[in-house]
VOGU-3710 file (C-alpha; in Angstrom, 3 decimals, decimal comma):
1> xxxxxxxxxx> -73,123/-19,419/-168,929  -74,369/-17,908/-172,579  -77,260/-16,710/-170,714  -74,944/-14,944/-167,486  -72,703/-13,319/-170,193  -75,258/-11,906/-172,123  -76,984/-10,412/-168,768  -73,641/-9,148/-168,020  -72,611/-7,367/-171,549  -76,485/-5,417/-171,237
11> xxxxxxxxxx> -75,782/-4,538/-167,831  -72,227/-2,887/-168,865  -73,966/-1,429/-171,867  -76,548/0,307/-169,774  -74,047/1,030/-167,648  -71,374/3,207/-170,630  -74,915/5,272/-171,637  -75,279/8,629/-171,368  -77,948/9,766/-168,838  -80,500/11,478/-170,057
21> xxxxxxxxxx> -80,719/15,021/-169,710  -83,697/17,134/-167,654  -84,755/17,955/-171,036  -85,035/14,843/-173,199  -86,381/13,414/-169,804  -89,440/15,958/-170,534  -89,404/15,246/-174,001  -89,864/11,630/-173,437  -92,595/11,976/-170,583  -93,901/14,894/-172,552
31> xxxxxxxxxx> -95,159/12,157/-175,390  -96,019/9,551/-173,511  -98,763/11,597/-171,487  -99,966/13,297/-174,706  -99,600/10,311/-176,860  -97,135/11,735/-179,845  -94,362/11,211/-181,348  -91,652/13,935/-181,819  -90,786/15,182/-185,461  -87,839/13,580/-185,823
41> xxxxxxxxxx> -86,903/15,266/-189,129  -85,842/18,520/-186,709  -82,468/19,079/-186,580  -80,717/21,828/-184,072  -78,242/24,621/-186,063  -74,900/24,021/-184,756  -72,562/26,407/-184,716  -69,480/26,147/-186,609  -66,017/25,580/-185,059  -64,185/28,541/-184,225
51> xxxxxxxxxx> -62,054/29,574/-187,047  -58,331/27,750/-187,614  -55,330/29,178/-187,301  -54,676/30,571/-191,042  -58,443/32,125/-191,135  -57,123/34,275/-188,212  -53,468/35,256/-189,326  -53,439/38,924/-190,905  -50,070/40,520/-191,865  -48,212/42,896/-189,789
61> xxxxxxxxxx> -46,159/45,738/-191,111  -42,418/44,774/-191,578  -39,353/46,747/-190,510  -36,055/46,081/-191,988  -33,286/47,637/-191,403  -29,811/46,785/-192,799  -27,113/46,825/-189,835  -26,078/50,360/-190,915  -29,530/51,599/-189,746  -29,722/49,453/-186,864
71> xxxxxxxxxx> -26,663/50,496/-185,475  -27,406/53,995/-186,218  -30,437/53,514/-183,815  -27,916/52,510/-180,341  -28,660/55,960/-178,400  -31,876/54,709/-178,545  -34,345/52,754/-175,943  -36,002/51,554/-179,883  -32,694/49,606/-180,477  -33,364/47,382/-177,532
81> xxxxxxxxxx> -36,907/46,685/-178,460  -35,986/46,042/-182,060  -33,664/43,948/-181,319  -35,433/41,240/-178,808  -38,727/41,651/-181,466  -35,781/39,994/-183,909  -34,371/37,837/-181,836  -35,043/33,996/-181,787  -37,439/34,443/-178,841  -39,211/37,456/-180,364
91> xxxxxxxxxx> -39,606/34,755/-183,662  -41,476/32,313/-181,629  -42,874/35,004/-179,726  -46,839/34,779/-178,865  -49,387/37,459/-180,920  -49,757/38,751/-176,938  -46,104/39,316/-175,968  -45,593/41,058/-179,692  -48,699/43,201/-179,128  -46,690/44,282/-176,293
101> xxxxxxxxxx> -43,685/45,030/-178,121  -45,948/46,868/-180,698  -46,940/48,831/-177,898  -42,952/49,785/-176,495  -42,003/50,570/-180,126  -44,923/52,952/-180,072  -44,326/54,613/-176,889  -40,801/54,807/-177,462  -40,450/55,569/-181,441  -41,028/59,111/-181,080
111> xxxxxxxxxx> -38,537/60,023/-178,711  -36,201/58,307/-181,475  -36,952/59,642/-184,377  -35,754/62,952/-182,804  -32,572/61,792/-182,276  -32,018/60,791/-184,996  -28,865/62,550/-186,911  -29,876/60,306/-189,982  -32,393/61,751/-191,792  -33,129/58,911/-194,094
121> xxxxxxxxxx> -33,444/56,446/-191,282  -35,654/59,136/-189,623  -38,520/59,166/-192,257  -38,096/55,429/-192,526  -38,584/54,745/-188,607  -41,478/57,674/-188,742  -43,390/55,686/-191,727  -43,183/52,032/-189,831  -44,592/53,989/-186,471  -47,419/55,285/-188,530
131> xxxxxxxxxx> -48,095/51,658/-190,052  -47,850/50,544/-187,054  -50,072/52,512/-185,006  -52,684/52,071/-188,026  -52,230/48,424/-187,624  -52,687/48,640/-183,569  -56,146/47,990/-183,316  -56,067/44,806/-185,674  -52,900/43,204/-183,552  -55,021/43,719/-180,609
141> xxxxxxxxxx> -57,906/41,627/-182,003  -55,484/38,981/-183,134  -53,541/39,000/-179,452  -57,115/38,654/-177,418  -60,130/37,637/-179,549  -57,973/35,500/-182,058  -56,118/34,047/-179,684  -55,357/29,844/-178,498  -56,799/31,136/-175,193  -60,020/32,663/-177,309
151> xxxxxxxxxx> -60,691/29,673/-178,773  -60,140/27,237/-175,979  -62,909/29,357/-173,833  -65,249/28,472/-176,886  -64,250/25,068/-177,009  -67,071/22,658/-175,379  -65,483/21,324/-172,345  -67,534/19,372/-169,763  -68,449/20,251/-166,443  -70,767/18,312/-163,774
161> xxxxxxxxxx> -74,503/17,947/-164,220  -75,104/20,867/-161,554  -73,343/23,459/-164,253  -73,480/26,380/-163,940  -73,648/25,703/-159,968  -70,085/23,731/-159,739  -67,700/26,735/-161,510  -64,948/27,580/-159,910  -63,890/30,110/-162,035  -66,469/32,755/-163,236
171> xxxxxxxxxx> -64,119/34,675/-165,486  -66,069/37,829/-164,876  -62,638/39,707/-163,466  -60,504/38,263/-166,148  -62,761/39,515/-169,214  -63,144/42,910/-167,346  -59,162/43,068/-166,994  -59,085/42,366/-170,984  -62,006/44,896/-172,044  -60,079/47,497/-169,563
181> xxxxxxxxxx> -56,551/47,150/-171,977  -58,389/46,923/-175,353  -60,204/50,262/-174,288  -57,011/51,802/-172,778  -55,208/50,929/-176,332  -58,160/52,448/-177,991  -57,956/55,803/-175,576  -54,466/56,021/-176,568  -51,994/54,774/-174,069  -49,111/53,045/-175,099
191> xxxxxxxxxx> -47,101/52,667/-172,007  -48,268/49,886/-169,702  -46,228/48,816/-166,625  -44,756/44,923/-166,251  -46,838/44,344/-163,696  -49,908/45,960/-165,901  -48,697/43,378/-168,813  -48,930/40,446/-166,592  -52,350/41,064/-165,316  -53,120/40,942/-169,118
201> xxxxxxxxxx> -51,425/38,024/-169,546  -52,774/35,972/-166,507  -56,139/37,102/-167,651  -55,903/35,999/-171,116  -54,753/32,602/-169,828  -57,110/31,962/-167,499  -59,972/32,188/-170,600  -58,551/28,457/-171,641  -60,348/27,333/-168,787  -63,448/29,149/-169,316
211> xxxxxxxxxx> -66,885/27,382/-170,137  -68,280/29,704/-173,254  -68,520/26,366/-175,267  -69,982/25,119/-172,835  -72,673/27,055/-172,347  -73,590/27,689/-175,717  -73,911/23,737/-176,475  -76,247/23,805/-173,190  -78,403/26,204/-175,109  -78,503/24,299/-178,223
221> xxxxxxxxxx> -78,738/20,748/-176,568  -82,023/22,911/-174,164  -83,350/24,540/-177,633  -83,037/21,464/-180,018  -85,335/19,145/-177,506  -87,773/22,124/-176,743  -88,067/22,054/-180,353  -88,870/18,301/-180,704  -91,161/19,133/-177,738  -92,955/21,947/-179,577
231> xxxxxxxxxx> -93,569/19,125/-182,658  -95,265/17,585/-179,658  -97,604/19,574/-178,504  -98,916/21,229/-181,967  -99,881/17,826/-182,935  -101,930/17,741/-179,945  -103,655/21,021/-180,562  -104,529/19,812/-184,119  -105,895/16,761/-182,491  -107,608/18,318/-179,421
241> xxxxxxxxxx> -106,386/16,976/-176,169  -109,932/18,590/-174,469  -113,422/19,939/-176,061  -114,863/23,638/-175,296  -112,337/23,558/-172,460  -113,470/20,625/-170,347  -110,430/19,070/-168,311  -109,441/15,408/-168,942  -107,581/12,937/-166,908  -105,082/12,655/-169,369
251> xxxxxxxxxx> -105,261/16,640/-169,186  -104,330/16,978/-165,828  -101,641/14,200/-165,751  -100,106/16,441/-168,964  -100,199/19,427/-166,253  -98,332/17,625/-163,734  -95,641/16,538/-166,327  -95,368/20,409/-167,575  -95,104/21,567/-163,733  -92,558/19,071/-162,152
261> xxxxxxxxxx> -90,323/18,022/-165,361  -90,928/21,400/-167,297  -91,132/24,110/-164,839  -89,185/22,387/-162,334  -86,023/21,253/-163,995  -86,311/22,626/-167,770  -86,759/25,860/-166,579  -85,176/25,735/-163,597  -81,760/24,820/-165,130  -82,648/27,386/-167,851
271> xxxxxxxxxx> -83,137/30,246/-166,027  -79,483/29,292/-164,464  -78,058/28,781/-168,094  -79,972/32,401/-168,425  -78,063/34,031/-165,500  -74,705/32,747/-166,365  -75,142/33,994/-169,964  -75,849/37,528/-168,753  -72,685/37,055/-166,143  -70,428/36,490/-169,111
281> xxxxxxxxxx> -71,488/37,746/-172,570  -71,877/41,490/-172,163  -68,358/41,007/-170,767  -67,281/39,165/-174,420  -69,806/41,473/-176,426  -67,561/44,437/-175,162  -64,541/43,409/-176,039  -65,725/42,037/-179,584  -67,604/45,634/-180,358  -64,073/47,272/-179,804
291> xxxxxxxxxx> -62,108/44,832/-182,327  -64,682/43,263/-184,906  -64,069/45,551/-187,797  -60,324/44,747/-187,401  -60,936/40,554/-187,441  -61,322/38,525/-190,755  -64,521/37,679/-192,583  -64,233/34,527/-191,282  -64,027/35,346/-188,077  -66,520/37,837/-188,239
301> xxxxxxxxxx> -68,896/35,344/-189,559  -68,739/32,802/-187,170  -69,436/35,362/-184,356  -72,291/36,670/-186,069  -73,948/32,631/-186,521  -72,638/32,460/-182,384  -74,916/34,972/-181,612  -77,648/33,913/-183,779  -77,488/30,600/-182,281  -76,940/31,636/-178,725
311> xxxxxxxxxx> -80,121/34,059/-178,911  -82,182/31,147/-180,193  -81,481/28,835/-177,499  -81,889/31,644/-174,796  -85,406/32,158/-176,248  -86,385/28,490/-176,356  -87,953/27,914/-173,120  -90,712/30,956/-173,555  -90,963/29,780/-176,909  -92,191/26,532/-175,588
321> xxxxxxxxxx> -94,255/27,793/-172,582  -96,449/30,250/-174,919  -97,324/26,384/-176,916  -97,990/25,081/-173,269  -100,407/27,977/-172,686  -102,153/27,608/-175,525  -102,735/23,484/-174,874  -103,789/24,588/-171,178  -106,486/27,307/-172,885  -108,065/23,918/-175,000
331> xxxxxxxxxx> -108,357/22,542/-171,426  -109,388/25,001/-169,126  -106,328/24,171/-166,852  -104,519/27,444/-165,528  -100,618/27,263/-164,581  -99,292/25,789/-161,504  -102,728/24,080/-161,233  -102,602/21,283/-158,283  -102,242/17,704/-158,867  -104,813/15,495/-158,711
//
């Protein structure tokens, strides 16, 4: 009985592991037919979690107004606008919806300042527009790239093995809806229809389901084990595989590894990782050109280590295929090369 229930807690432990990936199935094959070990003192840069919620607040101009002044505003549209931004729903209102009321008190504040029989409240409403319209730019980075949404497209959520095959969303009409409004803000228009506003909105939501974080950690996870790989195959050029370029067995079965496990899964996947980043990034790198000098250091920072990272793991796979080339040279094998 001892002997069943140990069978059956192994087979239920092999059974809660993690598959391994295309790539650590190369890396493992990859030392086996060249006889090496992996460094295992490498260790991937990760990049660090999106920023939290007070490393993205900044401070928007205020607006008070005793109820003299505000009542002195009634014969105009402003009043309304005011008054829902101060309202217990405009309190708990998201950075979106009050970007949109920035917007309205914008398009409409001129219009009331020359109404105006107060002269006092005049200047005071004129100075808040111009704060406010210097602030624009800075409450559109916090209502799009700071956003919950923002950060829950970066977030690493998991998708089937065949990513980026099984997505059902590509997000490609969403981010192009978002990098339309941030440029239409920057051209100057302030006046943007309901049914304009929630387009904007629907495409902002829709980036919570989006697979940034995804990708990115596929890159990492691809260039971390292409690393260990790498560690590989320089040992095996400083302790030649093959002599003045004479083919071995051992050679050839290394060639066969590199062709079906390399070339066609590693690269294979990666060249699909490759597409999907040049589907989706541009689209991101747009919008974040428009807003990053308005976002916080530390937001600023984290993009910048993003990118870093993301470039590194894009370049991983020729980075390991110009160490494969040289190994083949020491052999005399060419790529593609028939198996034996």
């Amino acid at each position: 009985m001892r002997f069943i229930t140990l069978i059956t807690f192994v087979s239920l432990l092999g059974a809660c592991s993690k598959p391994l990936s295309d790539a650590e199935d190369y890396l493992n094959r990859l030392e086996n037919v060249l006889d090496r070990k992996a460094d295992t003192s490498l260790s991937a840069d990760l990049i660090a979690s999106f920023p939290n919620h007070k490393e993205l607040k900044i401070q928007s101009p205020l607006f008070e107004l005793s109820i003299r002044e505000f009542l002195g505003m009634r014969q105009c549209r402003l009043h309304t606008i005011v008054a829902q931004r101060n309202s217990q729903l405009g309190k708990v209102a998201t950075d979106s919806q009050r970007l949109f009321n920035d917007l309205e008190i914008l398009s409409l504040g001129p219009n009331c300042i020359a109404k105006l029989s107060d002269s006092s409240l005049a200047k005071k409403l004129s100075s808040f527009i111009a704060k406010k319209e210097a602030h624009l730019n800075a409450a559109t980075w916090q209502a799009i790239l700071a956003s919950k949404e923002h950060r829950s497209f970066w977030h690493d959520k998991r998708f089937t093995k065949d990513y980026p095959n099984d997505l059902a969303l590509k997000l490609t009409h969403e981010l192009r809806v978002l990098s339309r409004f941030v440029a239409a803000i920057q051209n100057g228009e302030r006046e943007f229809s309901k049914q304009y506003q929630d387009e904007v909105e629907r495409a902002l939501g829709q980036l919570r389901l989006g697979d940034g974080g995804h990708l990115f950690a596929q890159f990492a996870e691809l260039r971390s084990t292409l690393e260990h790989a790498n560690s590989v195959i320089k040992k095996r050029l400083n302790s030649p595989l093959c002599r003045k370029q004479q083919s071995t067995q051992q050679a050839k079965y290394f060639s066969n590894v590199v062709n079906q496990y390399f070339i066609g899964r590693v690269q294979a996947h990666a060249v699909k990782l490759e597409q999907r980043a040049r589907e989706v990034m541009p689209l991101v790198d747009d919008i974040e050109k428009r807003l990053l000098a308005y976002a916080t250091p530390e937001y600023k920072n984290w993009a910048l280590a993003r990118d870093k990272q993301l470039e590194k793991g894009r370049a991983a796979t020729l980075k390991h295929a110009k160490l494969i080339q040289e190994l083949y040279q020491q052999c005399g094998l060419v790529p593609g090369m028939p198996k034996d």
